[in-house]
C-alpha positions as CSV (number, residue, x, y, z in Angstrom):
1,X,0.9,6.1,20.2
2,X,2.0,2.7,21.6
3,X,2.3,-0.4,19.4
4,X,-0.8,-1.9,21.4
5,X,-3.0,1.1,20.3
6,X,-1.8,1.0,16.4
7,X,-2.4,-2.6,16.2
8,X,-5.6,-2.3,18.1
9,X,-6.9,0.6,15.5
10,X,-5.8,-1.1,12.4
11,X,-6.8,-3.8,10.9
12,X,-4.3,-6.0,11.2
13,X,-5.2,-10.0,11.1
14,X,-4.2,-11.8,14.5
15,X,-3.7,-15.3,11.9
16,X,-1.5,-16.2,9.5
17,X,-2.4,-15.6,6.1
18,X,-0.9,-17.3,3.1
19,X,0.8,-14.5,0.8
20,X,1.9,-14.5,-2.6
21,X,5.7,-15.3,-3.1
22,X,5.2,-13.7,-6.2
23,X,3.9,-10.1,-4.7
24,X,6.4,-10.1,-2.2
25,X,9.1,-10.7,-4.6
26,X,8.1,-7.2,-6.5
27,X,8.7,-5.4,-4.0
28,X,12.4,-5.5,-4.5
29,X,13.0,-7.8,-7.4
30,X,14.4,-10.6,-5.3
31,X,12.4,-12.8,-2.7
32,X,15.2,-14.0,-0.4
33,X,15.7,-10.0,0.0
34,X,12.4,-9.4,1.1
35,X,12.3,-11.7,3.5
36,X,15.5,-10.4,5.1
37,X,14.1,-6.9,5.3
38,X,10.9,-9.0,6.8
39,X,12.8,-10.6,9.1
40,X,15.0,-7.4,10.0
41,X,11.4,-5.6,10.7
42,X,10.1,-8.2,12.5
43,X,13.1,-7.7,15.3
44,X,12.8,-4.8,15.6
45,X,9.0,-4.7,16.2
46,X,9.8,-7.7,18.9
47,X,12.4,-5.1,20.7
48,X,10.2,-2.5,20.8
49,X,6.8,-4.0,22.0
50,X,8.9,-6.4,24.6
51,X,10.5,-3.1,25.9
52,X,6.7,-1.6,25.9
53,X,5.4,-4.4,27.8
54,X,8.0,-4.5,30.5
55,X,7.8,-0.4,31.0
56,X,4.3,-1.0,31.6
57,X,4.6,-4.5,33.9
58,X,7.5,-2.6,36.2
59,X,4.4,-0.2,36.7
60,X,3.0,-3.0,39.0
61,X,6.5,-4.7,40.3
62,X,6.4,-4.5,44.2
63,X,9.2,-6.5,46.4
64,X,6.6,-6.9,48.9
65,X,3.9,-8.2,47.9
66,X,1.8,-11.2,49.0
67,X,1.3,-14.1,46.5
68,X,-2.8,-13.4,47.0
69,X,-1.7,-9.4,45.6
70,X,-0.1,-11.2,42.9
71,X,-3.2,-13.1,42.0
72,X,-5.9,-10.6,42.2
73,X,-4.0,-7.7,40.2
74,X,-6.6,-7.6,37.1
75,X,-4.9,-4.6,35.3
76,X,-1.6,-6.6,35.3
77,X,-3.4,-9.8,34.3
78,X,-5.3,-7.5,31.3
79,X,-2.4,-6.2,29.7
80,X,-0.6,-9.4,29.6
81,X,-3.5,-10.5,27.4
82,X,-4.0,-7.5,25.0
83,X,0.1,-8.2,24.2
84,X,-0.4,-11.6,24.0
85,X,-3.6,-11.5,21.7
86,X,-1.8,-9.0,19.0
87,X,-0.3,-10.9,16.2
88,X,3.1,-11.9,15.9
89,X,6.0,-9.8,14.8
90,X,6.6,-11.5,11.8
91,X,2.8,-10.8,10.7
92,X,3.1,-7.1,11.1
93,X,6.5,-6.9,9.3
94,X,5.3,-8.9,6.4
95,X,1.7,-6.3,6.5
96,X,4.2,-3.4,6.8
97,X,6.3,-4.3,4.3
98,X,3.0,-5.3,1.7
99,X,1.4,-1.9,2.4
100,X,5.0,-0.2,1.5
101,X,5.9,1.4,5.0
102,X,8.9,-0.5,5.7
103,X,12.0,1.9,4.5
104,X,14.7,-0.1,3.4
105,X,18.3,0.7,1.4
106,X,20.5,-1.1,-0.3
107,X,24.3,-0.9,0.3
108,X,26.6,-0.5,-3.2
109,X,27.0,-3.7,-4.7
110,X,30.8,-3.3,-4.4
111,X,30.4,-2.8,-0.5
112,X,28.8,-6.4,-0.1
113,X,32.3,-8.2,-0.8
114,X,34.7,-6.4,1.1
């Protein structure tokens, strides 16, 4: 299932919402933590709906079209709104990772310094 049709059946909110330093803190016991493995999430969900949206644009890339084929190409035109209507990256990392369905693990604390 495509990122486009898991957004569009869940409930996800298109706006920012304020959340609760405090909650996302639990979730691993340090906030700055958190909002690396947000931010880590958040890439990767950028990567993979950008590569998504090009796969389905090259669908429509023709060398020889006219600029008035260009214009009147409605399918094109629709999918560049659905992707551009779905909420930001950082909004479903940070709903991912509150719902617990981000899978994250920590390197040996002896690791870090080397």
């Amino acid at each position: 299932m495509s990122k486009l049709r898991r957004h569009l059946s869940s409930n996800t909110p298109s706006v920012v919402e304020t959340k609760s330093l405090i909650d996302i803190k639990n979730h691993t016991g340090n906030l700055y933590e958190s909002i690396a493995i947000i931010g880590r999430r958040a890439n990767q969900i950028n990567i993979s709906l950008r590569e998504e949206l090009h796969n389905k644009l090259e669908e429509f890339a023709s060398h020889t079209d006219s600029l008035e084929e260009i214009h009147e190409n409605k399918e094109q035109i629709e999918i560049s709104r659905a992707y551009e209507k779905m909420p930001n990256p950082a909004i479903l990392a940070t709903q991912e990772f509150m719902e617990s369905k981000v899978y994250y693990r920590k390197n040996k604390e002896n690791d870090l310094f080397r």
